[in-house]
N, C-alpha and C positions, 0 to 999 in steps of 0.2 A: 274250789277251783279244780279242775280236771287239769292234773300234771300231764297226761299222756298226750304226747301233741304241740307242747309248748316247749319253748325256747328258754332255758335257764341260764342265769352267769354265775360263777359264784367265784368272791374270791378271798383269798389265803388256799386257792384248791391245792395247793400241793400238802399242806400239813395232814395231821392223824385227823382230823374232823371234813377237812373241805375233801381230801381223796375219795372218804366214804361218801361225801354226799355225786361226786361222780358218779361210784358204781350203782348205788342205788337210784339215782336217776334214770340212768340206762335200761336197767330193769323194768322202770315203768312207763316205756316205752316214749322217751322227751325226743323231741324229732332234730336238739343240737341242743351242747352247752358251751358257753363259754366258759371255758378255765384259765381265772388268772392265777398270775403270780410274778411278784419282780424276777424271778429268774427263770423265765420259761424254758430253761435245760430241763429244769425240775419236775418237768410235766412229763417226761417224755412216755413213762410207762402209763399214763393216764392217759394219754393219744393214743396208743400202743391196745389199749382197749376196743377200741373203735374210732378208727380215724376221720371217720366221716363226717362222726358225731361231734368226736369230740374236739373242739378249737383251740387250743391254745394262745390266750393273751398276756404281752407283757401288761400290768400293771402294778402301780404303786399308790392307793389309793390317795396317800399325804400329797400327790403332786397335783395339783388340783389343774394342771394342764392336759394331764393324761389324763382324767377322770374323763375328762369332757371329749376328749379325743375318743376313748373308746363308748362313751355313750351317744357321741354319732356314730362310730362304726358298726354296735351293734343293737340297732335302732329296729331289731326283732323283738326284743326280750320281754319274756312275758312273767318271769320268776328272778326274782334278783335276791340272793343268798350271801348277806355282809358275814363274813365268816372270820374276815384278816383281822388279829388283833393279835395284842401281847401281852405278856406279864413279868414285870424284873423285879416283883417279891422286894418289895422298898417300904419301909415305914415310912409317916409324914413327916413324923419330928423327928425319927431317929436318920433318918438318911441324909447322906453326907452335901447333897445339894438337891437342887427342882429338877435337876437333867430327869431321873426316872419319870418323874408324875408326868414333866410335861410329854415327853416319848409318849408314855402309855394313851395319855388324855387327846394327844396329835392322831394316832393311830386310832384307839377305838374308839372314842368321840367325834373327832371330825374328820376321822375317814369314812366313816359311817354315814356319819350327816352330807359327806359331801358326795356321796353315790347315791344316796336317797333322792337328795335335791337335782341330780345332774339325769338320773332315772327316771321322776316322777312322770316327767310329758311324755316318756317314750312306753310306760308303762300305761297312763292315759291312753295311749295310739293303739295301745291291744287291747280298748275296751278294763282296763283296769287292773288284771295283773294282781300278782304277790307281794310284797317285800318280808323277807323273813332277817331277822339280827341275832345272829348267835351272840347274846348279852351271856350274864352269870349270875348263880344266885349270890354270888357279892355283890352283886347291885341291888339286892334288897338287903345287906346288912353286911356293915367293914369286919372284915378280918385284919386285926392293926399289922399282922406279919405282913401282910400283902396290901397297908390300908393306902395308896395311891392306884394299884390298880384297880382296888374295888371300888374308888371314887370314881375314877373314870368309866367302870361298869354303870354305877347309880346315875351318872349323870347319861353314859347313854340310852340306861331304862328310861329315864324320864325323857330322852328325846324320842326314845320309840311312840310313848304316849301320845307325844305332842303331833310326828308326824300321821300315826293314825288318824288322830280327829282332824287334820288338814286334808289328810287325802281320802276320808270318806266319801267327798262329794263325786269323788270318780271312778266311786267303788274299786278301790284297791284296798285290799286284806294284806296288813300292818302284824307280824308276828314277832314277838320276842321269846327268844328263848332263854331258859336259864338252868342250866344245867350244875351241879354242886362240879365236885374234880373229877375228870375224865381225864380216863388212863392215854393219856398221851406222851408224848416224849416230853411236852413243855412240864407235866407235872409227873414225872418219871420216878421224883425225890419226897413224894406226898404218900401221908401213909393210905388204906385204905378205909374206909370203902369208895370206891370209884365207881363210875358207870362207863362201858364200855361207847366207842364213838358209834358202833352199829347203832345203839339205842337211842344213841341224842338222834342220830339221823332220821333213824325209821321215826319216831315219834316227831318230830319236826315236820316229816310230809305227810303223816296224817294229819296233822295239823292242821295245814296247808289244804288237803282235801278234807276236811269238816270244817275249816271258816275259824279254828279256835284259833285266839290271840295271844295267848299266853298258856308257854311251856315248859314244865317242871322234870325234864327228864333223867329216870333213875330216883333209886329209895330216899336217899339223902338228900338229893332236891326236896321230895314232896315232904319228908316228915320236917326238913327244916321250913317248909314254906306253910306249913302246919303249924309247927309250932308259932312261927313268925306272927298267925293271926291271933292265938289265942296269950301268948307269954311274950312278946317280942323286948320286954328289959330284957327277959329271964336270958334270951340266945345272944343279946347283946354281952351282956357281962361272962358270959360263957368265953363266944369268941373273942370277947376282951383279956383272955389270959393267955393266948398266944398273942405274944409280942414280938415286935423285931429283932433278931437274933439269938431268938428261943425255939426250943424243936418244936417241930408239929406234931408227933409222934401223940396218938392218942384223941386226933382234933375227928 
């Protein structure tokens, strides 16, 4: 796909990942993005870049009213970047009730699912278009300290699958990403190694311009997603010894 030229939306834009994928947009020369976020105060130094470019939209992807509101208003969009999601660091059985799993699995599962589906026709309309999902490499394998959000990761891996092979037929390029912990505020309290959000970014748009499908950005992604093919008990039982209310320190 040729980014320069095309219309992107992406949203969680105001966090450490969705901001970057702004300024590097702009850089390659996207002729407007839309930027959401439920609080479009939070945008303002993102508009503040280029106003012209850049749009600011309220959205909350869970409201499946607004989803659809803003996928007729912005019925240009040729790059659609699911970036909103969360993590409240909840075990299955150690946490105190479902409120976390279900938040996380609302949020990154069918907020996801539900811009993809409310996108697909308008992405159709531009000849086929991107969809790229900032997933996580805990969606190929639970960390029990984090094991509700990493379900809800696995589960939206496996929806990226599903919508790729749906929307081949209209040539649209289906990306998942999966990046291990990125230095962002959300994981501020994780030890290292991290991959900075420049590199999820850059590496997500070449993506995107070479057609690949799936993305391991940063050392930790790829040697865990390495090892994953050849030893995958081995990093299971591994990550099995960070438990709920145990440090990470070391992971």
């Amino acid at each position: 796909m040729n980014i320069s030229g095309s219309v992107a939306l992406i949203t969680g834009a105001n966090g450490g990942i969705g901001s970057i994928f702004v300024q590097e947009l702009l850089k390659l020369d996207v002729s407007k993005i839309y930027a959401c976020a439920r609080d479009v105060s939070k945008l303002n130094q993102l508009v503040a870049l280029d106003s012209h470019r850049v749009i600011p939209v309220e959205l909350n992807v869970v409201n499946a009213e607004a989803v659809a509101r803003v996928a007729k208003d912005c019925s240009d969009v040729s790059l659609l970047i699911n970036n909103a999601g969360t993590s409240l660091n909840q075990g299955l059985i150690a946490a105190a009730d479902l409120e976390a799993a279900r938040l996380e699995m609302e949020l990154n599962y069918f907020g996801v699912l539900s811009m993809c589906r409310a996108f697909a026709p308008v992405l159709k309309a531009q000849g086929g278009g991107a969809i790229v999902n900032i997933l996580s490499l805990l969606g190929k394998i639970n960390l029990p300290f984090s094991g509700s959000y990493s379900a809800s990761k696995a589960a939206a891996f496996s929806m990226t699958q599903g919508i790729r092979a749906e929307l081949m037929g209209q040539g649209t390029l289906v990306i998942g990403v999966m990046p291990g912990t990125v230095n962002t505020e959300l994981a501020k309290d994780w030890p290292d190694p991290k991959v900075e959000p420049t590199e999820v970014v850059k590496d997500t748009l070449q993506a995107v311009i070479d057609g690949q499908e799936d993305v391991f950005p940063g050392e930790q992604a790829q040697q865990i997603a390495s090892q994953l093919l050849t030893d995958p008990k081995g990093v299971e039982k591994y990550l099995g010894n960070f438990l709920p209310g145990l440090s990470l320190a070391g992971l």
